[in-house]
DRENVOLO-804084 format. One record per atom (N, C-alpha, C): residue in one letter; x, y, z. Coordinates in steps of 0.2 Angstrom, whole numbers, plus 5000, padded with zeros to 4 digits. Last residue first. Layout:
<atoms>
AXYZ;...
</atoms>
This chain:
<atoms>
X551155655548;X550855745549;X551155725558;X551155565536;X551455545540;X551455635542;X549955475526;X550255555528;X550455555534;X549455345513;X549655355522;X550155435523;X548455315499;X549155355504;X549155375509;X547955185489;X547955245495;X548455265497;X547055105477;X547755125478;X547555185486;X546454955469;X546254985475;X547155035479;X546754855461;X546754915457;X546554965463;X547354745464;X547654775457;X547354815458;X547554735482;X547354705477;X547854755471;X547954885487;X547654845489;X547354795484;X549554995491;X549154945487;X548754895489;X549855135498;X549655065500;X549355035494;X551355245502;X550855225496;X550555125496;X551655375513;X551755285510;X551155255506;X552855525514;X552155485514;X552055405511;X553855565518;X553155575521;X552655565522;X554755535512;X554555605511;X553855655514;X554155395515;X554555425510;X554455485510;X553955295525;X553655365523;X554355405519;X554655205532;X554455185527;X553955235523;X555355255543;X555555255538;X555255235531;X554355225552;X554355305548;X554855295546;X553655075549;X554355125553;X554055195548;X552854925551;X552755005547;X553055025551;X552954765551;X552754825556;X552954855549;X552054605549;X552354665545;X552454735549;X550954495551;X551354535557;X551854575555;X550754455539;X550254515541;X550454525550;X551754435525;X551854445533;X551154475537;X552054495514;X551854415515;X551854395522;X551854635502;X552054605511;X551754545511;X552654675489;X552154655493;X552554625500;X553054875484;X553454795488;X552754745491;X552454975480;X552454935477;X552854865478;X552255055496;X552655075489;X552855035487;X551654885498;X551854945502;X552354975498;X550054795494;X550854795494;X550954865498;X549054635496;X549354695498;X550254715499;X548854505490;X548354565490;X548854625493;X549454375495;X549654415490;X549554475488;X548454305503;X548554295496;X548854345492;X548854345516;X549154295514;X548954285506;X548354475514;X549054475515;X549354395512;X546854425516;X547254485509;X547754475508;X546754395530;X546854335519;X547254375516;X547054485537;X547554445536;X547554385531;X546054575534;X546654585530;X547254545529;X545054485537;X544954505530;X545654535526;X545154505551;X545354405546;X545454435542;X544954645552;X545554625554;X545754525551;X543754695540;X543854665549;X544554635547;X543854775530;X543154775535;X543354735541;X545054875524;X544854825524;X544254795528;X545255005524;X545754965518;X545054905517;X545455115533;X544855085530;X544755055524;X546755165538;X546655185531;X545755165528;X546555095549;X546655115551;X546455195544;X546854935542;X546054965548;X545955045547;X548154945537;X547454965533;X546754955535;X548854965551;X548855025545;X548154995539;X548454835557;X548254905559;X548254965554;X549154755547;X548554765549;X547954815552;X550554805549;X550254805543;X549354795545;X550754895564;X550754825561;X550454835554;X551855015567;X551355005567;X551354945563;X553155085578;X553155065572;X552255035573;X553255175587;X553555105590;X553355065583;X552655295582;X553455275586;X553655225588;X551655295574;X552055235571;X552655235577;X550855365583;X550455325580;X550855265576;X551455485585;X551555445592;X551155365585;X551755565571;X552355505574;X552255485580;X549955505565;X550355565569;X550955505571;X549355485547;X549655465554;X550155505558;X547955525537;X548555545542;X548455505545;X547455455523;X547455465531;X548255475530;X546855505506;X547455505509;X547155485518;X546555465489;X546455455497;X546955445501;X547655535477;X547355485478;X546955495487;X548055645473;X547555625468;X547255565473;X549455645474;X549155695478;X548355695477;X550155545467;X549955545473;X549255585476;X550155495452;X549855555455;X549855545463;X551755385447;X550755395451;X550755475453;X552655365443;X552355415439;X551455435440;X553255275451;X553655365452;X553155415448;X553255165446;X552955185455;X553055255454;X552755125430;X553555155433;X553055195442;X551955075426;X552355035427;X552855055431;X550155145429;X550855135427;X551455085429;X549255135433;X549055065429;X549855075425;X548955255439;X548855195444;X549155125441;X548555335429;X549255355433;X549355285437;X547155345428;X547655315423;X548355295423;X547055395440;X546755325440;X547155285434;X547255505438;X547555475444;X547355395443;X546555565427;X547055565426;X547255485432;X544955535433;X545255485428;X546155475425;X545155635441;X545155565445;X545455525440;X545255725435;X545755745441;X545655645443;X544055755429;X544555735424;X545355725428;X543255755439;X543155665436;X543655665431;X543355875444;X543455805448;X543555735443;X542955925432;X543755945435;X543855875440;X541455905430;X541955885426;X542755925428;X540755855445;X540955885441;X541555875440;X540055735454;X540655775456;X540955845452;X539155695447;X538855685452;X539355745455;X539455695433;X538755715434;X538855715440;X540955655432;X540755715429;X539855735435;X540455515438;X541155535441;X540755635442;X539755475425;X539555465433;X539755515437;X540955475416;X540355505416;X539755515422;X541955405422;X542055465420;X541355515419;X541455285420;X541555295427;X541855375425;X541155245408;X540655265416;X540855275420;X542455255403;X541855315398;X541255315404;X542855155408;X543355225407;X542655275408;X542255065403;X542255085409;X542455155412;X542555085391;X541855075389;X541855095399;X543755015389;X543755095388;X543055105392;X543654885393;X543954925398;X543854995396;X543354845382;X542754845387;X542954895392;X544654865373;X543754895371;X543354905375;X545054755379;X545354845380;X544854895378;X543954635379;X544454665381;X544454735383;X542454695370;X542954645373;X543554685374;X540854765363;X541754775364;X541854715369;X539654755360;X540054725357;X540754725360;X538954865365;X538654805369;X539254745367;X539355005361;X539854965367;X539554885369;X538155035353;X538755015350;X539254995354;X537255065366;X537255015360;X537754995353;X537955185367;X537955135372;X537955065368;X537555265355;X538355255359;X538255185361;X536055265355;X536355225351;X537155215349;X535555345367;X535755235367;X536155225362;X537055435372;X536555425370;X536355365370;X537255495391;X537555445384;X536955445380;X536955515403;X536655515398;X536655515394;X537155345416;X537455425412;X536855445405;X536455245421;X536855325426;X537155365420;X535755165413;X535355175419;X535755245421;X536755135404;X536155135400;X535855185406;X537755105409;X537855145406;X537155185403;X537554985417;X537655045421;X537555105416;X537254885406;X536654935409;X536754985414;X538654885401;X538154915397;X537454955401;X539054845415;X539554905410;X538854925406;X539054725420;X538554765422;X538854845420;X540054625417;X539354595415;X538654645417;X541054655421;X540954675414;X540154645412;X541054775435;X540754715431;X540954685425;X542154895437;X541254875436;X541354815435;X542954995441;X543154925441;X542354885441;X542655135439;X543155105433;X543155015434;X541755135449;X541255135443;X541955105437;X542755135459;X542355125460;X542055105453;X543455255455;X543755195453;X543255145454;X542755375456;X542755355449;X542955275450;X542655375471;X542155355468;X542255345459;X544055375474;X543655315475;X543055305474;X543955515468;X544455475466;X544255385467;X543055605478;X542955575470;X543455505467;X542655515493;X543055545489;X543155515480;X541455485503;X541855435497;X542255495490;X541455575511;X541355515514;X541555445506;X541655695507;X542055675512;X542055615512;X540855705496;X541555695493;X541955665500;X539255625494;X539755635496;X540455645497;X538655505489;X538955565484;X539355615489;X539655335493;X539455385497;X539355455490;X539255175490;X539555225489;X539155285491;X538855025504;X538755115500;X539155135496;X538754915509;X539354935502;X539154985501;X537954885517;X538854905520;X539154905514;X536654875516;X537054835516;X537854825517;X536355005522;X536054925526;X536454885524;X536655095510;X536955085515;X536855025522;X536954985496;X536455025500;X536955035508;X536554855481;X537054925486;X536554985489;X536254705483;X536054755483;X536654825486;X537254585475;X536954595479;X536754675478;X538054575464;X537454545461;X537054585467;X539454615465;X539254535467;X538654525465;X539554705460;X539654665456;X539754625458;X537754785465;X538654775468;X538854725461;X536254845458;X536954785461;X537654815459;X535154945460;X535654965458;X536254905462;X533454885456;X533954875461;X534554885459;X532354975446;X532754915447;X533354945454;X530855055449;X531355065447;X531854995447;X528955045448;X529555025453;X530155045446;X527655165445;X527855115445;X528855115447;X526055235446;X526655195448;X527055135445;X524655335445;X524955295445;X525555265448;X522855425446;X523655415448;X524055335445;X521555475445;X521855425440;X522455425441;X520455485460;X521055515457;X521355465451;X519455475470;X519255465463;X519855495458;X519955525482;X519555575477;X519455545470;X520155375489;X519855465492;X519555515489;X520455305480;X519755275482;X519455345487;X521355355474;X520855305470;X520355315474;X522155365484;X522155425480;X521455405476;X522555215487;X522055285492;X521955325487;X523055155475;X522255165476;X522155185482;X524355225477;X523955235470;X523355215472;X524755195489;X524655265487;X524055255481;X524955045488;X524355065491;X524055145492;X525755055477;X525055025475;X524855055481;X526955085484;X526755125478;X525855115477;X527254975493;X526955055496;X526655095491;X527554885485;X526854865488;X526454955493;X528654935478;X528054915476;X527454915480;X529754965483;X529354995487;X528754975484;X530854875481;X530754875486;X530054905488;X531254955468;X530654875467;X530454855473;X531155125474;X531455065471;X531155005472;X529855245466;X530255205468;X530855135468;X528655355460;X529255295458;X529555285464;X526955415456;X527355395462;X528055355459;X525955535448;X526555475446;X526855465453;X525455655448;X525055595443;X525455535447;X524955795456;X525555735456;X525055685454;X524455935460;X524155875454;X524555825450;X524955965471;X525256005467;X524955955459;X523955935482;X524255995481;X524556025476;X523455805480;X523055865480;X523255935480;X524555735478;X523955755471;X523555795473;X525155745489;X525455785484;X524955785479;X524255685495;X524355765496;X524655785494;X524455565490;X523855585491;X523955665493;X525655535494;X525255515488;X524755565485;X525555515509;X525955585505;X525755585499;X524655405510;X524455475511;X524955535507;X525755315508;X525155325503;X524755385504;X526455325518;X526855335511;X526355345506;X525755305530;X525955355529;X526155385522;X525455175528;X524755225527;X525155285527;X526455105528;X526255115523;X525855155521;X526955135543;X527155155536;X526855165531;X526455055553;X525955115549;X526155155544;X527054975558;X526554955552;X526255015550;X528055025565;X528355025559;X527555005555;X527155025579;X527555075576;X527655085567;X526754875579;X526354935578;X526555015573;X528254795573;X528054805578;X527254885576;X528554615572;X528554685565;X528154735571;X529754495570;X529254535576;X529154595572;X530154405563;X530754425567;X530154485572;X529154365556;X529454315562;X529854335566;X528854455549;X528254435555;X528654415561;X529554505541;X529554535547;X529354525553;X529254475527;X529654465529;X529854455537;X527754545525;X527854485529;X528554465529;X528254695525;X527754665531;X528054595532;X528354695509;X528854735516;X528554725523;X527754605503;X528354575504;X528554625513;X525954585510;X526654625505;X527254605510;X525154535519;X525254475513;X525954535509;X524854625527;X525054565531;X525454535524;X524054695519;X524454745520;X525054675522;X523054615517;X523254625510;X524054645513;X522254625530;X522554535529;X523154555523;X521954765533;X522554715536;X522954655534;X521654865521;X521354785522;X522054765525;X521155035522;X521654995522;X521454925524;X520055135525;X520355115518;X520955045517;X520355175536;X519955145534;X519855095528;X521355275538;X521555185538;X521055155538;X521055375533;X521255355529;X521355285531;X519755445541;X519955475534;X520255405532;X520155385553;X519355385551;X519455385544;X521655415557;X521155315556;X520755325550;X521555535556;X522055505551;X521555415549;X520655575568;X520355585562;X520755555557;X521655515576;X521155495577;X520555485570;X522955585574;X522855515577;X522055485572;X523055735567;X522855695573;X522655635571;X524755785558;X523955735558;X523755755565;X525755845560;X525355885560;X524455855562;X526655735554;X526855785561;X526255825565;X526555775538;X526255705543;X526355725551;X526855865532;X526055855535;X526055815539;X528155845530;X527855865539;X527355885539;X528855795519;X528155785521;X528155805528;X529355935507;X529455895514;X528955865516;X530055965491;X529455975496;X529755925502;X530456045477;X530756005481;X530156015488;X530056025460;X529856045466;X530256035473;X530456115445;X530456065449;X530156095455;X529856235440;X530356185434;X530256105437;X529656345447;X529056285446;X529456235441;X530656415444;X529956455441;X529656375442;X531956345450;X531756385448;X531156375446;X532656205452;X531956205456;X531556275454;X533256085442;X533256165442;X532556185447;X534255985448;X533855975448;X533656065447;X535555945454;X535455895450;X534555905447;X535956025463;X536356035459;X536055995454;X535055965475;X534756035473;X535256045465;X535455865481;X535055845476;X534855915474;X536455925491;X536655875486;X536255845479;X535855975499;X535956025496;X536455965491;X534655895503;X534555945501;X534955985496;X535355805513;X535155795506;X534855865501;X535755915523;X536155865518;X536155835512;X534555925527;X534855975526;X535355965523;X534355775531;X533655825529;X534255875523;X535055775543;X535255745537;X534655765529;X534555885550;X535155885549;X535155845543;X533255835555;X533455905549;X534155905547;X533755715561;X533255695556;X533455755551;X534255765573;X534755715567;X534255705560;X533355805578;X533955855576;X534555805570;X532155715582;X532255775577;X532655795575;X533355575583;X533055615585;X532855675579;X532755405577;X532955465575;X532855495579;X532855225580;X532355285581;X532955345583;X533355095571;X533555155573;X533255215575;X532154975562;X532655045562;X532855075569;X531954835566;X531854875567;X532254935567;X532654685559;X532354735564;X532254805562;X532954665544;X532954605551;X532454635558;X532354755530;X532554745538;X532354685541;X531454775519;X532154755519;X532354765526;X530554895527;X530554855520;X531454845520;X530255005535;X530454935538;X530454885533;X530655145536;X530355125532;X530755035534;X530255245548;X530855225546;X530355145543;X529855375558;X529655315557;X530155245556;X530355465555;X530055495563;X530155415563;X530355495542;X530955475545;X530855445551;X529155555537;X529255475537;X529955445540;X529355675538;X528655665543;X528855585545;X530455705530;X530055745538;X529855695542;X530855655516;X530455605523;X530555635528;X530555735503;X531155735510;X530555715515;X530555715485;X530055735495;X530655705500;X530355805474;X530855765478;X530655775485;X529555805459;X529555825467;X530155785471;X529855865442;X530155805448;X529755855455;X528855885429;X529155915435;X528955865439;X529455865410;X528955865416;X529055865422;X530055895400;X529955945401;X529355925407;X531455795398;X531055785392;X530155845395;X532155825408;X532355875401;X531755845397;X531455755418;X531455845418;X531655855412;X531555645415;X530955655413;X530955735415;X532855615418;X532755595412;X531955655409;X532955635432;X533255705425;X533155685420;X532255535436;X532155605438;X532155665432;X533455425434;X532655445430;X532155495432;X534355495441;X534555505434;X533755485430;X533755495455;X534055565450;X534155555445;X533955335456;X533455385455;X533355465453;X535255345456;X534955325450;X534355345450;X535655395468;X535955425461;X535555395455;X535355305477;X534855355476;X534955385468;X536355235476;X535655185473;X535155255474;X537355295478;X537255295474;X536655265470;X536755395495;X537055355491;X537055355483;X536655545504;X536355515499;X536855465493;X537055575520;X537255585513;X536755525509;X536755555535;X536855635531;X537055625525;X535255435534;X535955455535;X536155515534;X533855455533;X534155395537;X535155385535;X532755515528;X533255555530;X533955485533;X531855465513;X531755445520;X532755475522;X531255535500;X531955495501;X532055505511;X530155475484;X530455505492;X530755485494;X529655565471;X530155495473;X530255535481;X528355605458;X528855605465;X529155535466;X527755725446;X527855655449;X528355645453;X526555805433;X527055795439;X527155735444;X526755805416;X526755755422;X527155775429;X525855875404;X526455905408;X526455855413;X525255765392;X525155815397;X525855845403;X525055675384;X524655725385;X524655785390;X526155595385;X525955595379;X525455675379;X525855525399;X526755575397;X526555615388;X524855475396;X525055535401;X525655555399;X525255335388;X524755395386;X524655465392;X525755285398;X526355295392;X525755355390;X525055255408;X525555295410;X526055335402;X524255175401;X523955235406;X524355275404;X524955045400;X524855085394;X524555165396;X525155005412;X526055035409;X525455075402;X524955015427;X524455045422;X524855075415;X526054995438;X525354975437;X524854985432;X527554935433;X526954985433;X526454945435;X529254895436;X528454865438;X528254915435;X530354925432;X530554865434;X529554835435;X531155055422;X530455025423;X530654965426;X532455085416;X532055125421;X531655095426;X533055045404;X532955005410;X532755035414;X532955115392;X533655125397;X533555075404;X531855105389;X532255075383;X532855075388;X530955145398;X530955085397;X531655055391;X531355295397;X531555255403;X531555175404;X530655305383;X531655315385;X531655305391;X529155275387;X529855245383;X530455235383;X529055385395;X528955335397;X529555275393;X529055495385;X529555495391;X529655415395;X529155485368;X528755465374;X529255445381;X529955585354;X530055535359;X529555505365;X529355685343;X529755655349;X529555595353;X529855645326;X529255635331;X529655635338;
</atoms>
């Protein structure tokens, strides 16, 4: 008996809210389900906490129902004010298609848009409203006092929430609404952040055509500090090769948590359960493989299986004994020009410089506890100069902590 699509996202941790969880479970039962995730343009590359939303996308594409992926056009203009101190960053148009065009071609590999399979859509309806008739039609519909009482609102009061941003909502629930009229979109998803946007799509569409739509929120993809990852927060992982190079992205997923291996595994790869469910037990070197296996499988989906077997060598390379048997060429490299060391460089500067470290105290703890070494010698000095001698052949191999490794290119 097959499966209910609904189900295998609930069994993998997909689901963190519905609003109609039995509704929903009996739609995926009866019927081809079309349904959306939006993705507001607000950098050129799409993180890993989007990468999760791709993987419950693709869960429910091979199970035979069609993803929309809306490219926030209309919603970037704006910028979604949930989880801010202030106030977004007002976009120009050019920055806005540009990152637009970025996402696009990075979510396109993850998704068969061919014969109707999926959708990829824009909302620049919204660009198009008039002001006046938007109100009549749709903000009518809207209770101030309710809109005031959600988390992405009140947050905000105190620090000032301005006109501008409160119209978000009506905007996110209108796409709702256009997409059910346009392509007969059942389903809204998001991250647990978006709840309160996701309800108020679900009853405009409710109350405008009498539509049986639904919703529901995704979980928050945590740092192995527990905290949220994202670019807001300043710990992105980039899908991006430029911006986070495969190598830093498998090590990344190799140095997990151990307390976040099983549900990484459950939530980004598509492993079976009944593998994953047999790693719930492993310890030690067992635990460690079971990393191996995410951050290789991650690595493969998001990078392809040459990169992730290019990464996983270099990584394995990393945990050698003998300095001579690293993969260099594998690793992240910066150039440095001979004006840049001709009087020698400071230990501090060289891992600013590499993007080693987030602020200059940061690298002088590091140093003082021991965290950092140079072709395998630690430095206990973070007034430590760097000579073009110390570029072996040209190049110098920085270790950061146990498992953070990089190369300096003396060009």
């Amino acid at each position: 008996m097959k499966k209910n699509a609904f189900d295998i996202l609930k069994e993998r941790g997909f689901v963190a809210q519905a609003t109609h969880e039995d509704e929903i479970r009996k739609l995926f039962d009866t019927e081809r389900v079309t349904l959306y995730i939006g993705y507001d343009p607000t950098a050129d590359s799409l993180h890993v906490g989007h990468f999760l939303t791709f993987m419950c996308l693709a869960h429910l594409h091979r199970a035979g129902h069609r993803p929309i992926t809306l490219m926030g056009t209309g919603t970037g203009m704006i910028g979604d004010p949930t989880d801010r101190t202030g106030m977004r960053a007002v976009m120009t148009k050019e920055t806005i298609m540009h990152n637009i065009s970025c996402f696009k071609q990075q979510i396109s590999k993850f998704f068969d848009y061919e014969n109707d399979h999926a959708i990829m859509e824009e909302n620049s309806w919204l660009l198009e409203l008039n002001y006046i008739e938007f109100m009549r039609e749709i903000g009518v519909h809207f209770n101030v006092n309710r809109m005031l009482a959600a988390d992405s609102y009140k947050s905000r009061l105190d620090a000032g929430l301005t006109v501008f941003e409160f119209n978000y909502m009506l905007m996110q629930a209108y796409d709702f609404l256009v997409l059910h009229r346009k392509y007969g979109c059942r389903l809204q998803m998001g991250g647990s952040e978006q709840w309160s946007n996701i309800i108020a799509g679900v009853e405009l569409a409710r109350k405008v055509d009498g539509a049986e739509v639904y919703g529901f929120t995704l979980p928050i993809l945590e740092a192995a500090d527990g905290s949220k990852m994202g670019k807001s927060m300043g710990n992105a992982v980039w899908l991006d090769a430029d911006k986070t190079s495969p190598h830093e992205f498998y090590q990344y997923w190799r140095n997990t948590a151990d307390s976040l291996v099983i549900s990484h595994l459950k939530l980004l790869t598509f492993l079976p359960m009944e593998d994953i469910c047999a790693m719930e037990s492993w310890q030690g070197s067992e635990l460690n493989k079971a990393k191996e296996i995410l951050a290789f499988e991650v690595t493969k989906t998001v990078h392809g299986s040459a990169e992730a077997e290019k990464a996983q060598a270099s990584a394995r390379s990393l945990f050698a004994k003998n300095m001579d048997e690293i993969d260099l060429d594998s690793l992240p490299t910066t150039e440095f020009s001979a004006a840049d060391i001709s009087e020698g460089i400071s230990i501090i500067d060289l891992l600013e410089k590499s993007a080693l470290i987030p602020s200059r105290g940061e690298g002088r703890r590091l140093i003082q506890q021991g965290g950092v070494k140079i072709n395998g010698e630690k430095i206990d000095n973070h007034d430590h100069m760097i000579t073009a001698t110390d570029f072996k052949d040209g190049y110098i191999l920085i270790q950061k902590g146990k498992k953070v490794y990089h190369r300096g290119h003396l060009v």
